[in-house]
C-alpha positions in Angstrom: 58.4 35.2 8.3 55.2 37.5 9.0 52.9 36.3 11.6 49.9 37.2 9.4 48.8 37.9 5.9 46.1 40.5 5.0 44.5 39.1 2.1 42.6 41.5 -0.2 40.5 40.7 -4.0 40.0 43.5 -5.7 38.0 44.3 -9.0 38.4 47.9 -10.6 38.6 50.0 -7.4 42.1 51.2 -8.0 41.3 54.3 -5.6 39.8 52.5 -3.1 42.1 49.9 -2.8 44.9 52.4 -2.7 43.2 54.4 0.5 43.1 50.7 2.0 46.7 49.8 1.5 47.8 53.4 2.8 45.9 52.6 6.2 47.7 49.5 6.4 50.4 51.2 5.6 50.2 53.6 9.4 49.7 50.4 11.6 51.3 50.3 15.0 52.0 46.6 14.5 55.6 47.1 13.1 55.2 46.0 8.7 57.3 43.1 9.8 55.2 41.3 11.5 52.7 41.5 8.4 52.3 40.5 4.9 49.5 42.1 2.2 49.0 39.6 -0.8 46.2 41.6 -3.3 44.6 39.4 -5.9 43.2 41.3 -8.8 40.5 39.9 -10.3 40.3 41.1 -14.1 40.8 44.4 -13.6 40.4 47.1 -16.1 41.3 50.3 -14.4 45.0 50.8 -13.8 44.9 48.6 -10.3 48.0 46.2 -11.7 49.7 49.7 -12.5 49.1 51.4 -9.4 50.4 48.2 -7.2 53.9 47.8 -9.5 54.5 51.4 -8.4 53.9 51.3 -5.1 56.4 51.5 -2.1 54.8 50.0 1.1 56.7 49.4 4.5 55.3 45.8 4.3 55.8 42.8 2.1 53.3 43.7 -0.6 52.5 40.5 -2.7 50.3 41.0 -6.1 48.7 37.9 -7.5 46.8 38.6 -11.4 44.3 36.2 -12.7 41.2 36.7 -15.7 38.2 37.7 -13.5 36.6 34.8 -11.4 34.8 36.1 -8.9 35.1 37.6 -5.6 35.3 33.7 -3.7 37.8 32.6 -6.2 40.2 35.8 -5.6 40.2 35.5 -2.0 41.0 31.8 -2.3 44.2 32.7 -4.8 45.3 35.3 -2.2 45.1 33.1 0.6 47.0 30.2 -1.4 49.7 33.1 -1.9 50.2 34.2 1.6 53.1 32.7 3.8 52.1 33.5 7.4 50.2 30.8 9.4 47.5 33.9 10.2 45.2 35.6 7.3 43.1 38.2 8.0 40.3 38.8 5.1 39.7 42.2 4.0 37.7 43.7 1.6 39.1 46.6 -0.9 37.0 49.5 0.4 37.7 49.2 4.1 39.9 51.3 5.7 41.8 49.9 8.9 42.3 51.7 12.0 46.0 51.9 13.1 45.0 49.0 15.3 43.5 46.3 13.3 46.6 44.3 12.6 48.2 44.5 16.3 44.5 43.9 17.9 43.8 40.8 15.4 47.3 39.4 16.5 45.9 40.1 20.1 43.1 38.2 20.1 44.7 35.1 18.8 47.5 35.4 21.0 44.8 35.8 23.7 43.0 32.7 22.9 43.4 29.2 25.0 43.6 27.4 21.5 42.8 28.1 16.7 39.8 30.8 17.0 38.5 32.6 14.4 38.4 36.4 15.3 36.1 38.6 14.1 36.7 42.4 13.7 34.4 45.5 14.2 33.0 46.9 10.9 32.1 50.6 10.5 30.6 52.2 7.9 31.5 55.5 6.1 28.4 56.8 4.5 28.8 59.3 1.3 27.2 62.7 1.8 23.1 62.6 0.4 22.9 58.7 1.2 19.5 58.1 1.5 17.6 57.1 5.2 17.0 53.6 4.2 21.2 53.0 3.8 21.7 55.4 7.2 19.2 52.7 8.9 20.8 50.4 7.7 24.3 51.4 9.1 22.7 51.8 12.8 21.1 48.6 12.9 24.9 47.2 12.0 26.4 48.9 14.4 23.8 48.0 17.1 25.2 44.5 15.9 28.5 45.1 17.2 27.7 46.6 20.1 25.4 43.4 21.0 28.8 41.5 20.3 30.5 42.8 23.8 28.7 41.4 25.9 27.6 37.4 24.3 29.9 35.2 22.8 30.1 35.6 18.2 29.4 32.3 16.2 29.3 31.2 12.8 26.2 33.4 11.8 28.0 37.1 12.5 30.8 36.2 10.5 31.7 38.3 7.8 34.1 37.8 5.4 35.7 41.5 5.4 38.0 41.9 9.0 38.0 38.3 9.8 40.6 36.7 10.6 41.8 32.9 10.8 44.8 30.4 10.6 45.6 29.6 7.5 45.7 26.1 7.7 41.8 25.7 9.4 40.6 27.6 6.0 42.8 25.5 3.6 41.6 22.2 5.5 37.6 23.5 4.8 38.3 24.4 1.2 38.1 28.0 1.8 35.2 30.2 -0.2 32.8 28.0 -2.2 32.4 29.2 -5.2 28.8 29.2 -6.1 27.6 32.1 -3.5 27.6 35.4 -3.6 25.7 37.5 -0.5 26.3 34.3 2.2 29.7 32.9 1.0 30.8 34.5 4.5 28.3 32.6 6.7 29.3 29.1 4.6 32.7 29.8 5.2 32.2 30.5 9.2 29.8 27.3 9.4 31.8 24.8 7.5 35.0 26.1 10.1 32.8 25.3 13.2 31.9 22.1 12.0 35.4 21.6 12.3 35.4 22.7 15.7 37.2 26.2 15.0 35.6 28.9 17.9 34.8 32.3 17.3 36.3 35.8 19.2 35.1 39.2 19.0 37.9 41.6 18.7 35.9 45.1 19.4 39.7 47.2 19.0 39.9 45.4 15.2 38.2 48.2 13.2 38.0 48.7 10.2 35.4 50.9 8.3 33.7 49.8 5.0 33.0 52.3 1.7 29.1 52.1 1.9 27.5 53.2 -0.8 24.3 51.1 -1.4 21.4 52.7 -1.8 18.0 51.4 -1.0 17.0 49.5 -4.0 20.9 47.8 -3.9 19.7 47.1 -0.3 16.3 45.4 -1.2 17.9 43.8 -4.4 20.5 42.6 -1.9 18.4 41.4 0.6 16.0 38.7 -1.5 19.6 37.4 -2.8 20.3 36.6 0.8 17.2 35.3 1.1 17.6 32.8 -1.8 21.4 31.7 -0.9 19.9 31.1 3.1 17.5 28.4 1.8 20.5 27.2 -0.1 22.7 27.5 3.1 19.9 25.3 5.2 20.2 22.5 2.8 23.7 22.1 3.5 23.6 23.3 7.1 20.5 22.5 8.6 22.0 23.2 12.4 21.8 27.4 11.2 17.9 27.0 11.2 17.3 27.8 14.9 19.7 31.3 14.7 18.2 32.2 10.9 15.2 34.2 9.9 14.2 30.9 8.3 13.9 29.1 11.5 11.8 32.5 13.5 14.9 34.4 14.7 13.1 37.6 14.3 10.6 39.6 17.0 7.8 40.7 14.7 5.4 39.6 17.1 1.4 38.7 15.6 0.9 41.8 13.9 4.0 41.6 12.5 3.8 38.3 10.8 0.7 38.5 9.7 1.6 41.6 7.8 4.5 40.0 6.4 2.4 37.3 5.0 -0.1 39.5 3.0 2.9 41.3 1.8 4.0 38.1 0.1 0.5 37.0 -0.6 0.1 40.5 -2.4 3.1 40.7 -4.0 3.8 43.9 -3.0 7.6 44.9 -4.3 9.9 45.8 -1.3 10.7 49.1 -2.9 7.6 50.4 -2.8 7.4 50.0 1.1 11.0 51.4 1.2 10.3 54.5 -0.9 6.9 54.7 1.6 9.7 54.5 4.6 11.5 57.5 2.9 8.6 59.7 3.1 7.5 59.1 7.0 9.4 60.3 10.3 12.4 58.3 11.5 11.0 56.2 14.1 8.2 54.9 11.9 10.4 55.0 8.7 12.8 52.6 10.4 10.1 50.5 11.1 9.3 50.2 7.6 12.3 49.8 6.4 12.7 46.8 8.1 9.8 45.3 6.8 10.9 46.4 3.4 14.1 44.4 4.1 12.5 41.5 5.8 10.1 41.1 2.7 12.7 41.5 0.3 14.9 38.6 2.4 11.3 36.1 2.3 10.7 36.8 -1.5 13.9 35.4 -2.4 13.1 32.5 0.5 10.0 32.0 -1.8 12.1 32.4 -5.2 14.3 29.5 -4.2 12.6 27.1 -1.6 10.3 24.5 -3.3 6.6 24.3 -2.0 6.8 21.8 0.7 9.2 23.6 2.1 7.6 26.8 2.0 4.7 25.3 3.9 6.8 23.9 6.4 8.1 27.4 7.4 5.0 29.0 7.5 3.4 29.6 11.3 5.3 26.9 13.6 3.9 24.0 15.9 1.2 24.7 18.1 1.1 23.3 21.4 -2.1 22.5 22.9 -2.8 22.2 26.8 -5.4 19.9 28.5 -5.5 18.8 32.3 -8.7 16.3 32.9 -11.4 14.7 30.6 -15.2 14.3 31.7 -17.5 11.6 31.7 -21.1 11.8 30.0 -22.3 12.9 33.4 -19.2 15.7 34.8 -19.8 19.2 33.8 -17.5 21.0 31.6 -15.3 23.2 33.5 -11.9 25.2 32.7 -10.0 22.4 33.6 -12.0 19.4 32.3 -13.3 18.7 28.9 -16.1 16.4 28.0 -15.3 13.2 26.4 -17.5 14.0 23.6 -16.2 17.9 23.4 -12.4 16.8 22.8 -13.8 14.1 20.5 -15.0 17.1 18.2 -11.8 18.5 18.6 -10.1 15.7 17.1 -12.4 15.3 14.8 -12.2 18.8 13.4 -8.8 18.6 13.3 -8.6 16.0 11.1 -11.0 16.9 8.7 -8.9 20.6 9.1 -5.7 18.9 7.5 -4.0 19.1 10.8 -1.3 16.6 11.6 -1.0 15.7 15.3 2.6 15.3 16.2 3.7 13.4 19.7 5.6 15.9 21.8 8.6 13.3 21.5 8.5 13.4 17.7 8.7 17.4 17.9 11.9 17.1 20.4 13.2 15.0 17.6 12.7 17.3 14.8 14.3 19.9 16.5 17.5 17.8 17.5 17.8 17.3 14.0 16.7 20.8 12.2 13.5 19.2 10.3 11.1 21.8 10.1 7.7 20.2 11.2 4.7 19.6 8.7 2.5 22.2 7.6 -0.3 22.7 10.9 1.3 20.6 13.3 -0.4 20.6 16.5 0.4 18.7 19.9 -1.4 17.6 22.8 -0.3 17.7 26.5 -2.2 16.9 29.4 -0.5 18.1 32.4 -0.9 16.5 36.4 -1.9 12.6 35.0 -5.4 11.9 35.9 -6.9 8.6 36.1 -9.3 10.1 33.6 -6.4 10.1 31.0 -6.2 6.6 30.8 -9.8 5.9 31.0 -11.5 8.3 28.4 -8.3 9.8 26.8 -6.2 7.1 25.7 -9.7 5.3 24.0 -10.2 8.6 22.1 -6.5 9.0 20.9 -6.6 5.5 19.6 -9.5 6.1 17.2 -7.8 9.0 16.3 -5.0 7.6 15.3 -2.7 10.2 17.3 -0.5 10.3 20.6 -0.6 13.2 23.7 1.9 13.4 26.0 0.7 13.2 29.4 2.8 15.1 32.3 3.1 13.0 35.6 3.3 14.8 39.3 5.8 11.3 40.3 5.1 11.5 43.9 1.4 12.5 44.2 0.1 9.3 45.5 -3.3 8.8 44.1 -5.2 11.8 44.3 -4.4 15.8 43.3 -3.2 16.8 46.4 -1.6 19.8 45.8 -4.6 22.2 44.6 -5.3 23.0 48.3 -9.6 23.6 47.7 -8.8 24.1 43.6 -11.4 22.8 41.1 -9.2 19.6 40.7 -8.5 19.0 44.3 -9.1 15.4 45.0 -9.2 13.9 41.6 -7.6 10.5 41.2 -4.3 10.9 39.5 -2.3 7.5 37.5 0.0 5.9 40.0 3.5 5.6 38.6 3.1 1.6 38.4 0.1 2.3 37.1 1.7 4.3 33.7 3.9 1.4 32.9 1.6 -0.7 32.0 -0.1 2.3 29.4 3.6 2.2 27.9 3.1 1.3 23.8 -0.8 2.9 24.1 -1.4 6.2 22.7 -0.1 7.8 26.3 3.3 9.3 26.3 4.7 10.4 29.5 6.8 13.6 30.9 7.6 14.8 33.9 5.6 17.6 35.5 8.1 17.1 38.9 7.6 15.4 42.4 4.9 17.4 44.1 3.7 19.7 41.4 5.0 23.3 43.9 5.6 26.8 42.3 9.2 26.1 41.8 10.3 29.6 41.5 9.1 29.7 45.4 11.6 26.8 45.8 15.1 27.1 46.6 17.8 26.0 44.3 18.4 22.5 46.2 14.6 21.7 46.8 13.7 22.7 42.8 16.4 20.5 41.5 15.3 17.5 43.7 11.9 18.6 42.4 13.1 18.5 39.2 15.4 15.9 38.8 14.1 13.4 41.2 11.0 13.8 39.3 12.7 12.7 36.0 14.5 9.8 38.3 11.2 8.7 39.4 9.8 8.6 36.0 12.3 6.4 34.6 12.7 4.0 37.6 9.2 3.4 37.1 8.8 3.6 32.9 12.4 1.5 32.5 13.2 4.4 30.1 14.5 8.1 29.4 12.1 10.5 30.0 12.7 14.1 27.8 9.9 16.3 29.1 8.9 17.9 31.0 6.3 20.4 32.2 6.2 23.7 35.0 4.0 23.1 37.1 1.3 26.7 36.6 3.7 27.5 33.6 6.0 29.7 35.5 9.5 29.4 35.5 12.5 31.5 35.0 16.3 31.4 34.1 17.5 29.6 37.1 14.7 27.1 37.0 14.5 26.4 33.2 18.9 26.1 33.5 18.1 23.2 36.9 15.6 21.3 34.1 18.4 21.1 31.4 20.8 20.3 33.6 18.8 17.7 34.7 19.0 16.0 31.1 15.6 17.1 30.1 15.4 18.3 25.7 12.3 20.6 26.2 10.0 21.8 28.7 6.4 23.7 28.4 5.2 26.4 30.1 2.2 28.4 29.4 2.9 31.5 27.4 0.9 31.1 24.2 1.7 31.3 20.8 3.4 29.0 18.3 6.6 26.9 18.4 9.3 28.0 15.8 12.6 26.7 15.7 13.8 29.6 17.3 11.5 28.9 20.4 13.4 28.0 23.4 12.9 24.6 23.7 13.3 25.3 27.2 10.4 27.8 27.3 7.7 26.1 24.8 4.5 27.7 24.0 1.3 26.4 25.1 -2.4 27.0 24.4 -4.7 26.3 27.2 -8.0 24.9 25.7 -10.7 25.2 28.6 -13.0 22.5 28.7 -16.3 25.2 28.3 -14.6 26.0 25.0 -17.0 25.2 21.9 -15.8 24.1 18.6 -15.6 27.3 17.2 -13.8 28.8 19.8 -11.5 25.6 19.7 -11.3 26.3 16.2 -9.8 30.2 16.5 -7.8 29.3 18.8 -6.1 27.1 16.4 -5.3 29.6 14.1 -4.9 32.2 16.0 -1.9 30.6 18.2 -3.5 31.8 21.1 -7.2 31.6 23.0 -9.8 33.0 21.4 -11.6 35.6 23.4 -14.5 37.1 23.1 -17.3 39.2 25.9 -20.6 37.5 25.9 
């Protein structure tokens, strides 16, 4: 019995399916260790012919049905095959003399049922255009990203992948009604069953690319149609997906994507423009061409509340202390009456004022937020929270989460000669009995230090004896947390998870997206001297509003 089948559909691409079975036919694996089971679907050009005639040094297995499909010839091929391994391949890819014996590697490699995934070249025709060569780079930039982090569900691709047999039987194998992401349904519905993923960088084989760069545009607003489709029945792909931010366009970049929709300006025309302009910048606009293509078919199949909610992300506002009628406004303290406004406007605005632990919840479950969703935090827990604060949030009708220093006693005593050195800060007792108010609490550690200064040992006790603290004194489990100044880095944000914390803010501003760390958060600082209109730009911008006077 073969160890593994190589299962191939094929539609009328006689010659290209024959230069695919003759690489498989110069493997190093020896052909008895292999099976090829070909499924033609409905073809016209002499493929059924061709395969009758041919001698192979492996099993060769031909299965003939009325064209169905691509999904529905790979699932016939697979129900033909006999070895407990099958290794999907397309028509027009051409294996190295490797690909069987370094599939057969990996899994042999592997502590338990993986799903290995294969490197993908591409052979361009002579006169391609740019867009298609920039295309190719960008692909094989992929691969090379693939050495050195761990694949998932999402670089799955249904050509040079291969599986056990049984895991794709027990998932149902291709569904039936996608065409561009029927790979990436495949992969996800697999690791919901708990199948892992390998990369197996010696697996190459090299596809037939002949797309030019309207089949590339055309292509890409299919996959963005079929990903909105793929997030209704996979919501857990929205933090790895363009849907859920997964993209570095920066400001400039989003904003230009935006009145690219809003204009309706056709993909092509932007490619074409690429075609025209020097490599570097062509590249660039090539992959807003593509990216605009993927978010007019997002647009094309995603109904309008959810359009909205994956506009610009949450915004996370930052506060420390509020003023009384008689304290000046300063950077760190607002007036009563200025956040007041603030509220005020935002409601009027058609903002909705989320509690930090209703945003950790919505990401835990993949629900993207409401259209303009704005938090509150108030970091360091100043008596002034409870006294001016909480009254205002309760008109309001919202919740802030304020962020506790656990072992500060009862003033600030951490700011050395600071502008908030001194200032009379909740006691932990003194919290519990603002539990069911409109004050939430997180943790913003034990002595509010610069924790990157710390050790290891003294920021986890920092850390997690702040969270320890917290709940002794709430009776509860505490989820957030704040860094004290905002700065933080690998080590420290890996001490906070591991300290059972689901998110934690810094100070970097910009917007929230599902993409967001939720271990490095984006905040906006609003400064206390800030008027409404700057509080206003600020909003919608993502980031303060600046200006020279």
């Amino acid at each position: 019995m073969p160890e593994i089948s190589v299962v191939i559909p094929t539609h009328n691409r006689c010659g290209r399916l024959r230069a695919c079975l003759d690489a498989l036919a110069a493997q190093t694996a020896e052909p008895e260790r292999f099976e090829v089971v070909v499924c033609v679907d409905g073809s016209r050009d002499g493929t059924e012919e061709m395969l009758r005639s041919l001698e192979t040094p492996f099993a060769l297995r031909v299965v003939v049905q009325p064209q169905s499909g691509q999904a529905r010839a790979r699932n016939a091929a697979v129900a033909a095959a006999s070895a407990p391994l099958v290794l999907l391949l397309d028509d027009d890819m051409v294996a190295a003399p490797e690909l069987v014996a370094a599939h057969l590697a990996a899994h042999a490699a592997a502590p338990g049922p993986v799903a290995a995934l294969g490197r993908i070249g591409r052979s361009l025709p002579e006169g391609i255009d740019r867009f298609a060569r920039s295309r190719a780079r960008q692909w094989s930039d992929h691969y090379e990203r693939l050495r050195s982090r761990a694949p998932g569900p999402r670089d799955c691709y249904s050509g040079n992948l291969s599986l056990p047999r049984g895991a794709f039987e027990a998932v149902g194998g291709f569904s039936t009604d996608l065409y561009d992401e029927l790979d990436i349904d495949l992969a996800l519905r697999l690791a919901r069953q708990g199948l892992g993923f390998v990369y197996a960088p010696d697996a190459l084989a090299t596809e037939d690319q002949r797309e030019d760069w309207r089949e590339i545009c055309r292509d890409a607003r299919r996959r963005g149609a079929e990903t909105v489709e793929l997030y209704r029945r996979y919501p857990e792909i929205l933090p790895t997906s363009r849907l859920g931010g997964h993209e570095s366009l920066g400001r400039a970049g989003a904003l230009a994507r935006r009145l690219l929709l809003g204009l309706r300006v056709p993909p092509v025309a932007l490619a074409a423009l690429g075609r025209t302009l020097p490599e570097d910048a062509g590249d660039r606009l090539f992959d807003a061409a593509y990216g605009a293509a993927f978010w007019h078919g997002v647009r094309d199949a995603a109904d309008d509340d959810l359009w909205r909610r994956l506009g610009r992300g949450c915004l996370v506002l930052n506060y420390h202390a509020v003023g009384g009628p008689d304290e000046p406004a300063s950077r760190y303290v607002v007036p009563a009456r200025r956040l007041a406004a603030q509220l005020r406007w935002l409601a009027r605005r058609g903002y909705r004022v989320l509690a930090l632990e209703e945003y950790l919840r919505m990401r835990r479950t993949f629900e993207l937020p409401p259209p303009r969703s704005v938090v509150l935090t108030f970091d360091d827990g100043y008596r002034d929270n409870a006294e001016l604060l909480a009254p205002l949030l309760d008109a309001a009708g919202v919740e802030a989460t304020v962020f506790l220093v656990t072992q500060a006693g009862t003033t600030n005593d951490w700011d050395g000669d600071g502008a908030l050195a001194g200032r009379p800060v909740v006691r932990m007792e003194e919290a519990r009995a603002l539990e069911g108010g409109p004050l939430r609490f997180g943790v913003h550690t034990r002595r509010h230090p610069h924790l990157r200064a710390l050790g290891e040992e003294a920021a986890r006790t920092e850390i997690a004896g702040g969270k320890a603290d917290a709940e002794a004194a709430l009776g509860h489990p505490i989820e957030t947390f704040a860094y004290p100044y905002g700065e933080h880095d690998g080590g420290v944000r890996a001490l906070v998870e591991a300290a059972g914390f689901g998110l934690a803010c810094g100070l970097e501003p910009g917007r929230n997206r599902p993409a967001t760390d939720p271990f490095a958060l984006k905040r906006v600082e609003v400064y206390g001297t800030d008027g409404l209109l700057r509080f206003a730009l600020t909003v919608w911008l993502g980031k303060r509003a600046r200006w020279r006077r």
